[in-house]
C-alpha positions in Angstrom: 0.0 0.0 0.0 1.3 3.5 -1.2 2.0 5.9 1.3 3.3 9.5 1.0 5.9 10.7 2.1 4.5 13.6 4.8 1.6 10.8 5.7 4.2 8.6 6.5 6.2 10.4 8.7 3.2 11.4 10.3 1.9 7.3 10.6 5.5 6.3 12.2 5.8 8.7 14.7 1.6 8.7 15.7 2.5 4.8 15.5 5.2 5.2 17.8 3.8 7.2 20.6 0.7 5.0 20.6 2.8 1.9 21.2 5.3 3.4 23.5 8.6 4.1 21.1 9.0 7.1 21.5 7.4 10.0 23.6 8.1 13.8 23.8 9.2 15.0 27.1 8.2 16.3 29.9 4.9 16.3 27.8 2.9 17.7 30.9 3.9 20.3 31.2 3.7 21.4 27.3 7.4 19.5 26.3 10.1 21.6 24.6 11.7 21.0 21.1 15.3 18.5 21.1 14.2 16.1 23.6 12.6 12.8 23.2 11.5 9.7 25.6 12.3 6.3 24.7 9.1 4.2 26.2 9.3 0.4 26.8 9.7 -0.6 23.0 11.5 2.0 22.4 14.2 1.6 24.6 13.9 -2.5 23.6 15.0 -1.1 20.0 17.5 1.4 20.9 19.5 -1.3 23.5 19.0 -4.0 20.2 20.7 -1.3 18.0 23.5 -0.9 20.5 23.9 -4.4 21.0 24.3 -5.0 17.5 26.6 -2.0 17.2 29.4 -4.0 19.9 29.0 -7.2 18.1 30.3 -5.2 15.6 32.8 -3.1 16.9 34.0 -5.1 20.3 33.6 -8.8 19.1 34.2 -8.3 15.7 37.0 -6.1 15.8 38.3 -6.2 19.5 37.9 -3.0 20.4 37.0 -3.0 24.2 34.6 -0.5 25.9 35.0 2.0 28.0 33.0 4.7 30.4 33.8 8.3 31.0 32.0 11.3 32.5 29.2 13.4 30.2 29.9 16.4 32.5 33.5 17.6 31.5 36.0 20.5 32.8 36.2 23.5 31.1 40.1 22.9 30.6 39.1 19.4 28.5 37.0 21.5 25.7 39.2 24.6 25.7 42.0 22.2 24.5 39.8 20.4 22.4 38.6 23.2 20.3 35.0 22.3 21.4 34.0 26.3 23.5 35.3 28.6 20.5 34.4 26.3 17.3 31.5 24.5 18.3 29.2 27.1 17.1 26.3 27.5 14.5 25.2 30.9 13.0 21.4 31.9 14.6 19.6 34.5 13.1 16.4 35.8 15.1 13.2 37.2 13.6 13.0 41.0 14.8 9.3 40.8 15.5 8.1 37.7 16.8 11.7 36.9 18.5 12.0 33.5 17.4 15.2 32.3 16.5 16.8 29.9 13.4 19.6 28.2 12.9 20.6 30.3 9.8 21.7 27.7 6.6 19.1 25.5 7.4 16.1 29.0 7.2 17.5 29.4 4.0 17.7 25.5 2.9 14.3 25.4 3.5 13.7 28.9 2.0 14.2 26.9 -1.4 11.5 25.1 -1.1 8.0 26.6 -0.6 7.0 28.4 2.4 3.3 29.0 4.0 3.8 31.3 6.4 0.9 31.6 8.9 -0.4 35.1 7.7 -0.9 32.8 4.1 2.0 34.0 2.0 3.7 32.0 -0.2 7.3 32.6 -1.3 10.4 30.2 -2.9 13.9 32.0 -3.4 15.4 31.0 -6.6 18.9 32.4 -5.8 19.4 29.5 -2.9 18.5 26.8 -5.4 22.3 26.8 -6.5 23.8 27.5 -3.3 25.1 24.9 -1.0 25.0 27.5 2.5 27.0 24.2 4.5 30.1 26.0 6.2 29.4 29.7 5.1 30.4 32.2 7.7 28.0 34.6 9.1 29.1 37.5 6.3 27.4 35.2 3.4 24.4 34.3 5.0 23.4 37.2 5.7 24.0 38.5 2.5 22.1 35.4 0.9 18.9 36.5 3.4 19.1 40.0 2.4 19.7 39.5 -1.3 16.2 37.3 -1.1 14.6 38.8 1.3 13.9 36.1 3.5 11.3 36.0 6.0 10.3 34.7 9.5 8.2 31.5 9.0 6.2 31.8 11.9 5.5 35.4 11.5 6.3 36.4 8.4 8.7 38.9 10.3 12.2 40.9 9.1 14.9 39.2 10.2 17.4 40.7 12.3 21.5 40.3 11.4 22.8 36.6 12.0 25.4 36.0 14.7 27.4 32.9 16.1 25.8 30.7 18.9 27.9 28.5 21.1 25.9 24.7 21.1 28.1 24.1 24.6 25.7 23.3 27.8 27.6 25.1 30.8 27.6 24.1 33.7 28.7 24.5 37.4 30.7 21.6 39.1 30.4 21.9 43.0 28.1 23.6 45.2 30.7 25.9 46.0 34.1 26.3 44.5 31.4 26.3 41.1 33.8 25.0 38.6 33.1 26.1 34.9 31.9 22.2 33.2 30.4 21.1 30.1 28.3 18.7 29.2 29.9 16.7 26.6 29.6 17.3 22.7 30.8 14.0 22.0 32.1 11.0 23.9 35.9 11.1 22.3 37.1 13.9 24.4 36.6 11.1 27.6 39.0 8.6 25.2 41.1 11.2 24.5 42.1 12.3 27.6 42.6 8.4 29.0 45.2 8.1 26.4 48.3 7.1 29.0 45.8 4.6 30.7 44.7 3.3 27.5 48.0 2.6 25.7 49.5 1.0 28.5 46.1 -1.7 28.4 47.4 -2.4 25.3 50.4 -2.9 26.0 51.7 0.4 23.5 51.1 -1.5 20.6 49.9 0.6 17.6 46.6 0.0 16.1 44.6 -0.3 18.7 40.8 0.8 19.5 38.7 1.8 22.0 34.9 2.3 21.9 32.3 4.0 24.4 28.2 4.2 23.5 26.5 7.3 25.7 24.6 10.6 25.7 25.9 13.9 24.4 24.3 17.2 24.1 24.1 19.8 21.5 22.6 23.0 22.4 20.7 23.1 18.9 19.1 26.3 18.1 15.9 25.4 16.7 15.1 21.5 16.4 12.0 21.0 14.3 12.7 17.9 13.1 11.5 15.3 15.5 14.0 12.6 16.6 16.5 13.7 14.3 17.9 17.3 15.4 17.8 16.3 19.1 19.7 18.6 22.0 20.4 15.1 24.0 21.1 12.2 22.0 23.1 8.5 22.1 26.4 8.6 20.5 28.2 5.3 19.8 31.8 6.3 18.6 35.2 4.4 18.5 38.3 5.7 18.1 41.2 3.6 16.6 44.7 5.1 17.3 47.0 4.2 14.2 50.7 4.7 13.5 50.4 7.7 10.6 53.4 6.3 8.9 51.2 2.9 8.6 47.7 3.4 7.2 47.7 0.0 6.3 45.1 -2.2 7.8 45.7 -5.1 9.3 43.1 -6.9 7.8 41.4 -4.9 5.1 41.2 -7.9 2.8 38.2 -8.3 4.9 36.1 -5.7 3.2 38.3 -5.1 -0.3 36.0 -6.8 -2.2 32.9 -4.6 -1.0 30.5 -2.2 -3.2 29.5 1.4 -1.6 27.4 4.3 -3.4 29.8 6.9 -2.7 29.9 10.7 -3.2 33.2 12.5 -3.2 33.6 15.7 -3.0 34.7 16.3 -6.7 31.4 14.8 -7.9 29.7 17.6 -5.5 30.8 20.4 -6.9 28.4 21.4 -10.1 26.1 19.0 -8.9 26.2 17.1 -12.2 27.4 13.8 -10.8 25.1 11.7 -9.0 26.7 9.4 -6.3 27.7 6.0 -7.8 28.8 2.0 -6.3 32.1 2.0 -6.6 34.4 -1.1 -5.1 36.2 -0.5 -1.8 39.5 -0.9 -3.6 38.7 0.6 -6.6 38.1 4.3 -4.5 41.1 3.3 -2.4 43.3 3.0 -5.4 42.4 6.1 -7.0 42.8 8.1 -4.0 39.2 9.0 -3.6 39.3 7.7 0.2 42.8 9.0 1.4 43.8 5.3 3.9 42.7 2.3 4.0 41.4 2.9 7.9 39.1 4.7 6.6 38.2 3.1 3.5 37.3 0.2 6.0 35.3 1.6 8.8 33.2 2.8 5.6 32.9 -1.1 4.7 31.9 -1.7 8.3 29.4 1.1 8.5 27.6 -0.5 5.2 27.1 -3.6 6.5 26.0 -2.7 10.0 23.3 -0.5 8.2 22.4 -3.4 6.1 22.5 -5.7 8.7 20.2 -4.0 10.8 17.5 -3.5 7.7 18.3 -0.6 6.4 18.1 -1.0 2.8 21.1 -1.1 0.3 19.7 1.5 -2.1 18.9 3.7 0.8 22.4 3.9 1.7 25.4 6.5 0.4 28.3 8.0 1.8 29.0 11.8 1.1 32.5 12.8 1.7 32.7 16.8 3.5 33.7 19.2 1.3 36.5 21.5 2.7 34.2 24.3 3.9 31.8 21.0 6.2 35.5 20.0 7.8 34.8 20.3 11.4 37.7 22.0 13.0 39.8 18.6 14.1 39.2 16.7 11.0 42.0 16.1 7.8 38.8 14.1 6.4 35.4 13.4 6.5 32.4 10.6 5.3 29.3 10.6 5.9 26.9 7.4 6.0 23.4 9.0 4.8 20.3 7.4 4.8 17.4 8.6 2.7 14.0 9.2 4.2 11.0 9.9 2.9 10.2 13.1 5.2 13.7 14.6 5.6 15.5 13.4 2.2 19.2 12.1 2.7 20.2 12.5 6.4 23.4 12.0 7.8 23.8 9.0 10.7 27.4 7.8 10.7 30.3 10.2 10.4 33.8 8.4 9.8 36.6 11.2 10.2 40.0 11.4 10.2 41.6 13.2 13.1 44.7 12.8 12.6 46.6 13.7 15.4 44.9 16.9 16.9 43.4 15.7 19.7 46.0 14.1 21.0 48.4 17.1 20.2 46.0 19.9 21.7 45.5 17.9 25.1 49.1 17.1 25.8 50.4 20.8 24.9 47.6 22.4 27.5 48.0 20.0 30.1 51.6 19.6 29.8 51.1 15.7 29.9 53.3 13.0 27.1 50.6 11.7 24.9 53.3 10.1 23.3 53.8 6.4 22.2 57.7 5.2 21.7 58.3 3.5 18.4 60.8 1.0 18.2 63.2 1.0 14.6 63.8 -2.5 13.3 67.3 -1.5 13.6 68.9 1.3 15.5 70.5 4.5 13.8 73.4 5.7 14.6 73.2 9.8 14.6 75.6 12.6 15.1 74.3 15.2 17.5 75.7 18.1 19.3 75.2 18.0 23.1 75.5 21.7 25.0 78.4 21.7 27.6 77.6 24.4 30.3 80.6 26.5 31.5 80.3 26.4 35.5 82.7 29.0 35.6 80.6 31.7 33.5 77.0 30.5 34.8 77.7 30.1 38.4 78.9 33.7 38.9 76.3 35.5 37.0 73.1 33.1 38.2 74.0 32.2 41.5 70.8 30.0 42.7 69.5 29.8 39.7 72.2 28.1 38.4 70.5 23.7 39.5 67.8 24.7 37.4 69.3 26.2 34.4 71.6 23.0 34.5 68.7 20.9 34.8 67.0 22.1 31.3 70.1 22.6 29.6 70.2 18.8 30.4 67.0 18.5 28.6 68.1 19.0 25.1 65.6 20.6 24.2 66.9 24.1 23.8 67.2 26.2 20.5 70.2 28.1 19.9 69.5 31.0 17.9 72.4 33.9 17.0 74.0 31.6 19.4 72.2 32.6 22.8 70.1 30.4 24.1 66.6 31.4 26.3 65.5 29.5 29.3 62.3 29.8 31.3 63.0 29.4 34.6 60.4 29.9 37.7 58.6 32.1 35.7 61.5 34.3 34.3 63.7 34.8 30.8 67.4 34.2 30.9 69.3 34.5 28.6 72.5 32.0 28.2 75.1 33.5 26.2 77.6 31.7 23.9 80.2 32.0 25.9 78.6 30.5 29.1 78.5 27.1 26.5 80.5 25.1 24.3 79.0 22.4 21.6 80.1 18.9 21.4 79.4 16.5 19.0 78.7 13.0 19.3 77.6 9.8 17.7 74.5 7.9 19.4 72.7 4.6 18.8 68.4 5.8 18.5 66.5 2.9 18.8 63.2 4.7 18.5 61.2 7.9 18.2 58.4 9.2 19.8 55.2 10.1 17.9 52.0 11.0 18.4 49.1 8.5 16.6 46.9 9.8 14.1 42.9 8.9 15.0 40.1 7.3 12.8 36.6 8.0 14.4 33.7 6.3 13.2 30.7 8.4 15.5 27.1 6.7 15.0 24.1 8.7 15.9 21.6 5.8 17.4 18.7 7.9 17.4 18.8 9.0 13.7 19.7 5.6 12.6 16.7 4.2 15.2 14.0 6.5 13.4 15.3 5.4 9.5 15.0 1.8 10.7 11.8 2.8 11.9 10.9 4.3 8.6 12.0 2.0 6.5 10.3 -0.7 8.5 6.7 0.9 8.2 4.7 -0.8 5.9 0.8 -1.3 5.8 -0.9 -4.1 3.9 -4.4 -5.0 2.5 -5.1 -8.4 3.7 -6.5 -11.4 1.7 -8.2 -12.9 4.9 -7.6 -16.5 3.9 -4.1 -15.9 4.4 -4.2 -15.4 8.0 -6.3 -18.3 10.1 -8.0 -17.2 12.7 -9.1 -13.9 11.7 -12.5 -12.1 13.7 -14.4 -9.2 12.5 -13.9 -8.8 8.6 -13.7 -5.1 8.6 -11.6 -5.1 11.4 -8.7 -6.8 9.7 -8.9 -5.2 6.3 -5.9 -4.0 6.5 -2.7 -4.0 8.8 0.3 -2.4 9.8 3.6 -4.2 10.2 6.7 -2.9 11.6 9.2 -5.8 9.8 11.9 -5.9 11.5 14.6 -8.1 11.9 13.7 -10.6 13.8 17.3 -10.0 16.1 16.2 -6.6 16.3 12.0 -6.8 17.3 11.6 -5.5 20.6 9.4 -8.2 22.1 10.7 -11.7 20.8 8.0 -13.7 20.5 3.8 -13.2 21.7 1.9 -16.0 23.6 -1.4 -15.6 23.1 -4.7 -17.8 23.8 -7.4 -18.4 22.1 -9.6 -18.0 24.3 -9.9 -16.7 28.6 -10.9 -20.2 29.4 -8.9 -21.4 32.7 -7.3 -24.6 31.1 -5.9 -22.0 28.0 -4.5 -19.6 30.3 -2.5 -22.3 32.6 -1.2 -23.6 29.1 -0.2 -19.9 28.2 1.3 -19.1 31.1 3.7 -22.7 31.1 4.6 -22.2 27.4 6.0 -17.9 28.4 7.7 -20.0 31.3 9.5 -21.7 29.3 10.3 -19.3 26.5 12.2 -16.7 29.1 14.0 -19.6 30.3 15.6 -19.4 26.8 16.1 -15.4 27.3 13.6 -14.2 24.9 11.5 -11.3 25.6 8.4 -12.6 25.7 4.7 -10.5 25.6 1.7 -12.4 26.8 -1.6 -11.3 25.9 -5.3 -12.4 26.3 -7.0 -9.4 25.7 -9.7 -8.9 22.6 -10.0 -11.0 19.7 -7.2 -13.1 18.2 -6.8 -10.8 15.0 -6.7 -7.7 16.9 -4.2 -9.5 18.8 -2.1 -10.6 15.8 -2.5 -7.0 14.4 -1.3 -5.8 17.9 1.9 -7.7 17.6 2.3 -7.2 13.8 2.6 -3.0 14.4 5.3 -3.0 16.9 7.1 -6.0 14.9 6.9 -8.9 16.7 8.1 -12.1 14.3 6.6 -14.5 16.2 3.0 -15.3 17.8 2.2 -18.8 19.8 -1.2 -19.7 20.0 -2.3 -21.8 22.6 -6.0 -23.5 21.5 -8.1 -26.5 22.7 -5.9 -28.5 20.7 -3.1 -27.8 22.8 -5.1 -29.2 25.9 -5.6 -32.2 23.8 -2.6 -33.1 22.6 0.2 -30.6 23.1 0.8 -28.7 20.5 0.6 -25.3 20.1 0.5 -23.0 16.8 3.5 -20.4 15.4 2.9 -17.6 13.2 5.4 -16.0 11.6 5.1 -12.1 10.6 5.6 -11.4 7.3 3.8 -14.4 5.4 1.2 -14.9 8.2 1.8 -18.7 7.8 1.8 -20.7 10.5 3.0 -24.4 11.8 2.2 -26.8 14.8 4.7 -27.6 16.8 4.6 -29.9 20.0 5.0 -27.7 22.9 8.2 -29.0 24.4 9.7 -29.2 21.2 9.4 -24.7 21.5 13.2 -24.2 22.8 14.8 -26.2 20.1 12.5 -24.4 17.2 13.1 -20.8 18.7 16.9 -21.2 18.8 17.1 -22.5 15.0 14.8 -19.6 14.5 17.4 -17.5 16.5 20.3 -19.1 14.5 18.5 -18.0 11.1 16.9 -20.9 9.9 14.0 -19.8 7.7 10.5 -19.9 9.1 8.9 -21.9 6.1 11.4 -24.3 6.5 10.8 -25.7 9.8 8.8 -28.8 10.7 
């Protein structure tokens, strides 16, 4: 059955408040855009997602899990970049005050507008402009130049400026530290980096991964469930040796397919994005590394994994002027919907080594890892020789510590002086106060700093395309479903088909009927289907199709059916989603059938 795409959006997300996915919050007292409730399926769906997402990512690819903090110190996003770049431009309507993040007002400006006094208005000039990454100069020239108006009011709008998308915070009731709440998990991984390398024993490539909230203070979230101001964040960050990008075990994914969208292609708009091979894009230097080339590969197939469907799928590399501030490179997975076109859910950056840098030059720490040569070098260096004599005079106490960093080696001689910083104070250490010698050394390492890959998945966006995509309703032939009540009742249905892995309740007992010997049957058969750890939903209330259409909308693969047959000789009926078809099973032979079901042994197989 055809549905549009606006009636749709509107089905799914009625459809999901009904059922208990997803609820606005604190809806009593009126709610506020950017935050959303995950009810009991809900929350089933999202931990499902998740658990898929470590099978993945800590099973598959060894990366252990960690947990850090989503309050941080100021000092942790100064030196990450976060408090002065973590900005969008706003723009607020002079007369009814109401406030827009300003390249989206004027992506949507291209299409249509109804404003609420009834004028219509589209702005040709925007058509050929992409407004991702202009500064706050061209936007407001692009809202001048076509006069663009308040959509709520209709109102002028006033000049744009930069917003800061931090939460601030206080931390302690009365020192009141300055804290953040976090924009992204990495900066916790980041800042464990000594702990971290040493669990793995300082062996380059190694990953670490962490699921959890972060917060964006969005400006204006009008799009549901996707522009949220808390949200789920399931990131990894694999530290690599720069001077190594190759993967250890990219034959894994080199014979993959992707619908990619590189930058180049972008540009005129001409191009559309295309399947090109893993390798193939590697080869010609359209993905710069093969880490990255195969956290794409792994993004792909958890997407299609899940049920997100192939076709639905591309990845848009950032052009230059999208970079975010700590990225060399940037892909996006994007998913297309039917209400909000192409939307981005997974980004996989790299970030080369500037987290690692920034954090260990403000807090003075070695974020360093020692790399050992297959082979030492032997290299000729000059070593400074203090003249006692010449400091010891002229310095006095200060002499220990200027001894101590000349000892360093790590002074610059320039026009032959060289300055020290010592207790707070520059000296000057003049050539003759030093003589050079030079002398040959074994090096049987170097210390560098490791370059990052980040794959960051946004859970809730990819939650609500899988909801989405899984939305279907059907016109029913009502031979093909037994047990069917009430004709007009059962007309039609709506199925949420997921996975069955990923269904939020596992399987349904339900009996025919709320006759005593039925109901002891019922309650045995969910007895022993939780001893096999499946979620299981019992329910005897209504009539058996409204009961099977029950389970069909929140996606339940599986119904049993306990009837007077099962009284009289132990058997009990499943019905399987999708085809409605249905087989009878003895009753204890239920644990054996549901783990081959489990293992992916197709339904119209078994006997």
């Amino acid at each position: 059955m055809q549905i549009s795409d606006k009636q749709k959006y509107d089905k799914v997300i009625e459809l999901s408040r009904r059922r208990g996915f997803l609820w606005r919050s604190f809806e009593i007292y009126g709610g506020t855009s950017g935050f959303w409730d995950y009810g009991p399926l809900g929350a089933a769906l999202k931990r499902k997602i998740e658990e898929e997402w470590r099978k993945i990512y800590v099973i598959g690819e060894g990366f252990f899990e960690i947990e850090t903090p989503t309050i941080g110190i100021k000092e942790v996003f100064v030196a990450s970049g976060h408090v002065n770049n973590f900005v969008d431009v706003t723009v607020e309507c002079t007369k009814c005050g109401a406030e827009y993040r300003a390249d989206h007002l004027i992506r949507d400006a291209t299409k249509p507008l109804v404003f609420e006094h009834g004028e219509n208005g589209t702005f040709s000039h925007v058509l050929e402009t992409n407004v991702e990454g202009l500064d706050v100069k061209e936007l407001d020239k692009i809202i001048r130049e076509d006069d663009i108006k308040c959509p709520s009011c209709g109102g002028e709008l006033g000049e744009c400026y930069q917003s800061n998308l931090m939460f601030k915070t206080s931390i302690g009731a009365g020192e009141k530290k300055v804290g953040y709440l976090r924009p992204e998990t990495a900066q916790g991984i980041f800042v464990d980096f000594p702990h971290l390398l040493r669990f793995y024993r300082e062996k380059l490539p190694f990953g670490i991964v962490q699921i959890g909230k972060a917060y964006r203070n969005e400006i204006s979230p009008r799009q549901g469930v996707i522009r949220l101001r808390e949200f789920t964040l399931a990131e990894a960050e694999i530290f690599i040796d720069y001077m190594d990008d190759t993967h250890p075990i990219f034959e894994r994914v080199e014979g993959e397919k992707v619908v990619l969208y590189p930058r180049e292609d972008q540009k005129d708009g001409k191009n559309e994005p295309k399947e090109r091979g893993i390798e193939e894009a590697l080869n010609k230097k359209m993905i710069e590394n093969e880490f990255l080339a195969y956290n794409i590969a792994l993004a792909h197939k958890f997407l299609t994994k899940i049920g997100i469907p192939k076709e639905k799928i591309r990845f848009r590399q950032h052009k230059e002027e999208e970079m975010a501030h700590y990225a060399s490179d940037c892909w996006d997975a994007e998913i297309e919907t039917e209400q909000f076109g192409w939307i981005e859910v997974i980004g996989i950056a790299d970030r080369e080594d500037y987290d690692l840098k920034a954090h260990s030059t403000a807090s003075g720490q070695d974020l360093t890892l020692f790399k050992s040569f297959e082979n030492p070098i032997k290299t000729k260096k000059k070593l400074i020789k203090p003249k006692m004599g010449k400091i010891g005079p002229v310095f006095k106490e200060k002499t220990p510590s200027i001894l101590k960093k000349l000892k360093e080696g790590k002074n610059e001689i320039k026009d032959g002086k060289i300055s020290l910083e010592i207790d707070g104070e520059e000296i000057t250490i003049g050539e003759e106060m030093y003589s050079l010698e030079e002398v040959e050394e074994e090096v049987y390492g170097e210390k560098i700093i490791p370059h990052v890959i980040e794959p960051s998945y946004g859970i809730d966006r990819i939650l609500y395309a899988l909801l989405e995509h899984s939305y279907r309703e059907e016109s029913l032939n009502l031979d093909t479903d037994l047990n069917l009540s009430d004709e007009k009742e059962n007309e039609k249905r709506i199925v949420l088909g997921f996975n069955a892995f990923l269904a939020p309740i596992d399987v349904a007992v339900l009996p025919l009927l709320t006759k005593e010997g039925l109901i002891k049957k019922s309650r045995d058969v969910v007895e022993t289907l939780k001893r096999e750890n499946l979620l299981v939903d019992y329910d005897d209330s209504g009539s058996i199709g409204r009961r099977y259409r029950r389970q069909d909308e929140v996606g339940t693969p599986f119904c049993v059916t306990i009837d007077f047959e099962t009284l009289e000789d132990d058997t009990v009926t499943i019905r399987e989603r999708d085809t409605m078809k249905q087989i009878r099973v003895k009753k204890k032979y239920l644990p054996n059938v549901f783990r081959r079901l489990r293992e992916g042994e197709e339904f119209k197989k078994m006997n």
